[in-house]
Backbone bond lengths (Angstrom), bond angles and torsions (degrees), N, CA, C in turn:
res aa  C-N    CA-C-N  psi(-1)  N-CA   C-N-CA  omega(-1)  CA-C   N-CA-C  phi
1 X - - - 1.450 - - 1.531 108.20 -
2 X 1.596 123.35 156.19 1.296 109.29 -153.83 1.642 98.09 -107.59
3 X 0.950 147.20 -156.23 1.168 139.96 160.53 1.246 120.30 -86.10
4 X 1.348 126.25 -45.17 1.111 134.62 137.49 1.521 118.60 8.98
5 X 1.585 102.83 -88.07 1.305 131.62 -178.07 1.545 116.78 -51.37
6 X 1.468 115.76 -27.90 1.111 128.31 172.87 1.220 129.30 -97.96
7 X 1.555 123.08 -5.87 0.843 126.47 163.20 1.620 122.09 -78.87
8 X 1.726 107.42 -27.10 1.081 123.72 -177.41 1.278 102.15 -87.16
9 X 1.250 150.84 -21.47 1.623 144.58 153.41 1.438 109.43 -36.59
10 X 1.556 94.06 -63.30 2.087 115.18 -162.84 1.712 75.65 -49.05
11 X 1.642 120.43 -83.58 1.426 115.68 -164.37 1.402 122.50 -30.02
12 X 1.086 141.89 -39.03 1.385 146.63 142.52 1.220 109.45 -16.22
13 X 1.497 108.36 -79.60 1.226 100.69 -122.32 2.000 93.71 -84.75
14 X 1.862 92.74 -14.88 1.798 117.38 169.62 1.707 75.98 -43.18
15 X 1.152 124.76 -103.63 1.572 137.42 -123.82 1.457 90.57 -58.47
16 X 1.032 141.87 -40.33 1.473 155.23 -151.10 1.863 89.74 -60.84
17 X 1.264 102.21 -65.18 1.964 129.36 -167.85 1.922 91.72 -63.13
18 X 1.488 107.05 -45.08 1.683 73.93 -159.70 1.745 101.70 -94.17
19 X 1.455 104.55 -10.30 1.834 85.95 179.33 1.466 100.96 -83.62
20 X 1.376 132.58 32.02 1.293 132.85 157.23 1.340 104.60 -90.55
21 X 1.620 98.20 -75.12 1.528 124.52 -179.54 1.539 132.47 -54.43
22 X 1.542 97.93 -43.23 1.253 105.85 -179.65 1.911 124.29 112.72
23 X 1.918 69.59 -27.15 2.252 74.93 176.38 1.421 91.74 -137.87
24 X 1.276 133.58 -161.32 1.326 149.86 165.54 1.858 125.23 122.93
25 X 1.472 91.49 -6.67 1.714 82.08 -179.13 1.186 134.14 -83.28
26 X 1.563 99.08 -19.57 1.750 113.36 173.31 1.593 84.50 -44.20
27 X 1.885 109.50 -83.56 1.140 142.24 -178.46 1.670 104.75 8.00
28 X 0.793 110.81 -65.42 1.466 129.27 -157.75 1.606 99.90 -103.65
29 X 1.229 157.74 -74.94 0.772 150.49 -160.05 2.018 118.41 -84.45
30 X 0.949 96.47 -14.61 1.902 97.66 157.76 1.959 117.43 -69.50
31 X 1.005 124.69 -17.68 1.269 120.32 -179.08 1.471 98.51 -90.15
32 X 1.404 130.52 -53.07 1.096 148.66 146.74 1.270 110.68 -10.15
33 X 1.217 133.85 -123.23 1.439 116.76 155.30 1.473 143.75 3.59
34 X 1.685 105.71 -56.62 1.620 111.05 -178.98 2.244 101.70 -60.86
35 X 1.562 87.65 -25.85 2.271 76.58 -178.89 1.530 98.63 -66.13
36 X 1.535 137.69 -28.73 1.332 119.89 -175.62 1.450 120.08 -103.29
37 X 1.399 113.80 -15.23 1.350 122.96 -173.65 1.799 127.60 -115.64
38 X 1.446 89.78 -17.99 1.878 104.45 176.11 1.584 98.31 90.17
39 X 1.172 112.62 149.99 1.344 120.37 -158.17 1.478 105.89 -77.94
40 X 1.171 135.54 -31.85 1.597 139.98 -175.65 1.477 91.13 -64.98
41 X 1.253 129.91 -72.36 1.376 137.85 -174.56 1.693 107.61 -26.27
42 X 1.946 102.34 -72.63 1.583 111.41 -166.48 1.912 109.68 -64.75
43 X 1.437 106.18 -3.39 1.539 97.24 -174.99 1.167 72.35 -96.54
44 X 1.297 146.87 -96.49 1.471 143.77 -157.91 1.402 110.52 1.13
45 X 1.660 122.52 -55.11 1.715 136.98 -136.31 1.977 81.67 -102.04
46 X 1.225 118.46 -42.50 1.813 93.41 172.41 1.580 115.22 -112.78
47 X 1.393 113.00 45.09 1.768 124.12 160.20 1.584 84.46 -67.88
48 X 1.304 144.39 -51.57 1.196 150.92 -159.31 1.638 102.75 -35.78
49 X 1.718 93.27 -65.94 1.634 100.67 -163.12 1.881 94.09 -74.93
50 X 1.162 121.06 -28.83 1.889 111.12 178.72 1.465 97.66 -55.59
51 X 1.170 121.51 -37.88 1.476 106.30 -172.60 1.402 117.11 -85.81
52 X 1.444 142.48 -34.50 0.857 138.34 118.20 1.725 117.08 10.27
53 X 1.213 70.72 -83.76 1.768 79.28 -170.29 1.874 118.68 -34.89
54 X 1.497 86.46 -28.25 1.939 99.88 -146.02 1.513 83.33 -95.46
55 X 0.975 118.14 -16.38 1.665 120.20 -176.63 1.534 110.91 -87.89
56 X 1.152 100.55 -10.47 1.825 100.82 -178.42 1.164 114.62 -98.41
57 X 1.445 100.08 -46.43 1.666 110.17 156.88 1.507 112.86 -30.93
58 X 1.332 109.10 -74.69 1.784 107.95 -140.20 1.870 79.91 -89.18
59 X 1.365 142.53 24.47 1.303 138.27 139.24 1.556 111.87 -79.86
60 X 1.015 119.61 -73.02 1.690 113.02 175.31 1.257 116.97 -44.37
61 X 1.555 129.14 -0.10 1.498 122.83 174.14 1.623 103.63 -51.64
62 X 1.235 111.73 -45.19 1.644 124.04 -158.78 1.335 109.00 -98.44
63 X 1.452 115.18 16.08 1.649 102.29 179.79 1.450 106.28 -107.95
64 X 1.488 109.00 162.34 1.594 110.86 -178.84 0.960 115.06 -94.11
C-alpha cells in the first residue's frame, strides 16, 4: 500500500470518528504522517485542526 493510499484511509476513517465525536483527526492522522514526515513535522501539519478544534469549543460556550 502506498503512502498515499494510506494516508487517504487514516483521512477517512479521521473524518468518519470526529463528525461523530467531534475530535479525532489529530488522533489518527499524526502517527500517519510522523512514518513519512518525522514526528515534529506531522504534529506541526495538524496543530491546524487542534486549533480549529479549540475555536469551536470556546464559540459554543455562548450558544443556546
Amino acid at each position: 500500500m502506498s503512502f498515499e493510499a494510506l494516508l487517504g484511509a487514516a483521512a477517512l476513517v479521521a473524518g468518519a470518528i470526529a463528525a461523530v465525536v467531534g475530535f479525532g483527526i489529530g488522533s489518527v492522522l499524526t502517527p500517519v504522517l510522523a512514518l513519512q514526515t518525522g514526528t515534529k513535522l506531522a504534529c506541526c501539519a495538524v496543530m491546524s485542526s487542534a486549533a480549529c478544534s479549540w475555536a469551536s469549543a470556546w464559540r459554543a460556550r455562548w450558544e443556546d
